[in-house]
C-alpha positions as CSV (number, residue, x, y, z in Angstrom):
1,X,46.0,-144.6,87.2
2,X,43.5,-142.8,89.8
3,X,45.6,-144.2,92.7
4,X,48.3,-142.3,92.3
5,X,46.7,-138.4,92.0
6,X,44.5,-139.6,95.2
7,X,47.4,-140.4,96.6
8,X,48.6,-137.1,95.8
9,X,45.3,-135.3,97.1
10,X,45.5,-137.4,100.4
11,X,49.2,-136.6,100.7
12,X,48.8,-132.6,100.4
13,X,46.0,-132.2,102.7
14,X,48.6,-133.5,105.2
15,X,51.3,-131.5,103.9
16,X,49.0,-128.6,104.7
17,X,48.1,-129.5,108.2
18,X,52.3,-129.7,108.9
19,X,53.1,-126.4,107.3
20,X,50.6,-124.9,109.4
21,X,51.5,-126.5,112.4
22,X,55.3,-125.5,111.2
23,X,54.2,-121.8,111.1
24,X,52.9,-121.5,114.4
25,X,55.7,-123.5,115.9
26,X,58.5,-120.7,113.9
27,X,56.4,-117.9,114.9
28,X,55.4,-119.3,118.6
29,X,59.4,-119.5,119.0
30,X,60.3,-116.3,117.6
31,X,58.1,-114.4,120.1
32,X,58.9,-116.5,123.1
33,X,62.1,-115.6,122.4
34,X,62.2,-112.1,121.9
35,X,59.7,-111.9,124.7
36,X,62.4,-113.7,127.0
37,X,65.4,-111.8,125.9
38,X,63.6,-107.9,126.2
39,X,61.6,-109.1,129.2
40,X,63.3,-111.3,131.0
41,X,66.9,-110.4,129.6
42,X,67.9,-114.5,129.1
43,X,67.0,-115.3,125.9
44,X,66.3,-118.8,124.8
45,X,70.2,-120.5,124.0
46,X,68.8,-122.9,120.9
47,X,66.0,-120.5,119.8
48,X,68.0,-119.2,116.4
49,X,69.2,-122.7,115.6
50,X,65.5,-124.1,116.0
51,X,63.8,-122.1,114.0
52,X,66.5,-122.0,111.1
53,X,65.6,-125.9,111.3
54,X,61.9,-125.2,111.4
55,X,62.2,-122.6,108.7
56,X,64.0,-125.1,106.3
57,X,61.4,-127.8,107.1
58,X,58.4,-125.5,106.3
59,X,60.3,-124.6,102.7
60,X,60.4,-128.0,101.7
61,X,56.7,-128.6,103.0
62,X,55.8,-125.6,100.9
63,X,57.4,-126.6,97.8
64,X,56.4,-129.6,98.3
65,X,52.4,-128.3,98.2
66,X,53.4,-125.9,95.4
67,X,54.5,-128.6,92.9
68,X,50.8,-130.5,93.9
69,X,49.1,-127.0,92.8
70,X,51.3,-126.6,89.9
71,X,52.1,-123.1,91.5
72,X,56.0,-123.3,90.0
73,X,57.2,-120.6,87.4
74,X,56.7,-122.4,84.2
75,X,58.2,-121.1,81.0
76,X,56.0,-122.0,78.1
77,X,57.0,-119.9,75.1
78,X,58.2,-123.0,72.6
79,X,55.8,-125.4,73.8
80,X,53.1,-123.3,73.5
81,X,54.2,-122.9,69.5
82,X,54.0,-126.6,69.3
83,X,51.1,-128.3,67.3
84,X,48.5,-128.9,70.1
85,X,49.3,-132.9,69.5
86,X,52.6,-132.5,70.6
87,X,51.7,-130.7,73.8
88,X,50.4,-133.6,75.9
89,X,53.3,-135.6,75.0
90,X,55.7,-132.7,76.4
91,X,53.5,-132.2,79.4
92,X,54.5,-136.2,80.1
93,X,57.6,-136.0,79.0
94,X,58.7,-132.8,81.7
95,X,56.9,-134.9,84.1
96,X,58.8,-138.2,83.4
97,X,61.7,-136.2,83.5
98,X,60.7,-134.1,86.5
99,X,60.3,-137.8,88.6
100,X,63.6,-139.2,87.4
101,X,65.4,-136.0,88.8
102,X,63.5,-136.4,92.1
103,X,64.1,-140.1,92.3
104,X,68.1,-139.7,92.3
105,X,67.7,-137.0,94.7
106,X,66.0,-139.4,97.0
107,X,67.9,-142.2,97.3
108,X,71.3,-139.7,96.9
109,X,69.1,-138.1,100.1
110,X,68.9,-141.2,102.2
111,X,72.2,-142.2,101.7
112,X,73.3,-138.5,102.6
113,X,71.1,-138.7,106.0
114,X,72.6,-142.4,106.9
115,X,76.1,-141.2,106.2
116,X,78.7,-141.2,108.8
117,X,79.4,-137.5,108.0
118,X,76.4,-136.7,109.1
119,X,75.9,-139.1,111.8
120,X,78.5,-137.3,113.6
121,X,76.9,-133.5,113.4
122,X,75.3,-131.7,116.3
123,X,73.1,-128.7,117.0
124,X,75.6,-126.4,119.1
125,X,73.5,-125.4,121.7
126,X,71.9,-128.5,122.4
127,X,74.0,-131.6,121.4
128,X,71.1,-132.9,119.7
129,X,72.4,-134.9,116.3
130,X,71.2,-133.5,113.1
131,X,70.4,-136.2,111.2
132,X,66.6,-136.5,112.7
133,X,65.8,-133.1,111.6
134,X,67.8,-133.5,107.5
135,X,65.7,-136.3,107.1
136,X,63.0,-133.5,105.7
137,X,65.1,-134.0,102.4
138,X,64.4,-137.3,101.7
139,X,61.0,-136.7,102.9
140,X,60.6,-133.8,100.8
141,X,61.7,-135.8,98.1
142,X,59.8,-138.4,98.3
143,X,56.5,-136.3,98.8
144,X,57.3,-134.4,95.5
145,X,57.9,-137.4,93.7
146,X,54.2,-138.6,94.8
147,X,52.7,-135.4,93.7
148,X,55.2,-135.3,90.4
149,X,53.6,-139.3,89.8
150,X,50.2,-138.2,90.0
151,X,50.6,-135.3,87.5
152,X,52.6,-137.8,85.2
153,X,49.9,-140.4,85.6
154,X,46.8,-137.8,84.7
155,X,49.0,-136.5,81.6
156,X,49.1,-140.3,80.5
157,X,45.6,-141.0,81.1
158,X,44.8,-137.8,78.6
159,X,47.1,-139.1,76.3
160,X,45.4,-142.8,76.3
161,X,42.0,-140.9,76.7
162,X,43.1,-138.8,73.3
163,X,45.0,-142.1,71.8
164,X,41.9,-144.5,72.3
């Protein structure tokens, strides 16, 4: 059961790095480009349409690192009324739950990205096809689901640890 929050750990320092890198790419772009259209008065053509891509891409990194950190808005009024026996079990429970949701959003992700609808779609200003840069939904998903694992396998482990 330690694999899987390791996993997790590994899997968010990485996530880190990209939404670094992400930043400095949005915000390396932005400039250029108001640099080049007050400057120079030609402005790059694909600048808005890039960083609206790189914007969504560093959301989904974020949440992505926020679920690891348990940094959502959680609403805990009944559970916290619950016997403290019953707590564990609902902690696994949302989890459970939590992976389910984010393994039918996966697959119903890949299967969006490999569609022919979306095969089809281009950036305006560049001709470049989509689909490379929706694929951060399935990836997205499937890094959530990794850090949504690990939290389900520690909440196990203190139930066993509580049960043994």
């Amino acid at each position: 059961m330690n694999f899987l929050p390791a996993l997790s750990g590994g899997l968010v320092r990485l996530e880190r790095w990209a939404s670094r890198a992400l930043v400095i790419l949005f915000v390396g772009l932005i400039v250029v480009n108001v640099a080049m259209r007050y400057l120079a008065g030609k402005p790059i053509v694909y600048a808005e349409e890039l960083a609206a891509i790189l914007l969504v891409w560093l959301t989904l990194v974020a949440v992505s690192i926020s679920i690891r950190d348990k940094a959502q808005i959680g609403v805990t009024l009944l559970v916290d009324r619950l016997p403290r026996v019953a707590q564990p079990w609902i902690d696994a429970l949302v989890w459970a739950l939590i992976a389910g949701m984010l393994a039918i959003l996966l697959n119903a992700g890949i299967g969006w990205v490999r569609s022919p609808a979306v095969e089809f779609e281009q950036i305006i200003t560049t001709g470049w096809p989509k689909a490379p840069f929706f694929y951060i939904f399935p990836i997205f998903c499937a890094t959530a689901l990794i850090h949504v694992l690990g939290h389900l396998a520690e909440s196990i482990g203190k139930l066993t640890g509580r049960l043994a």
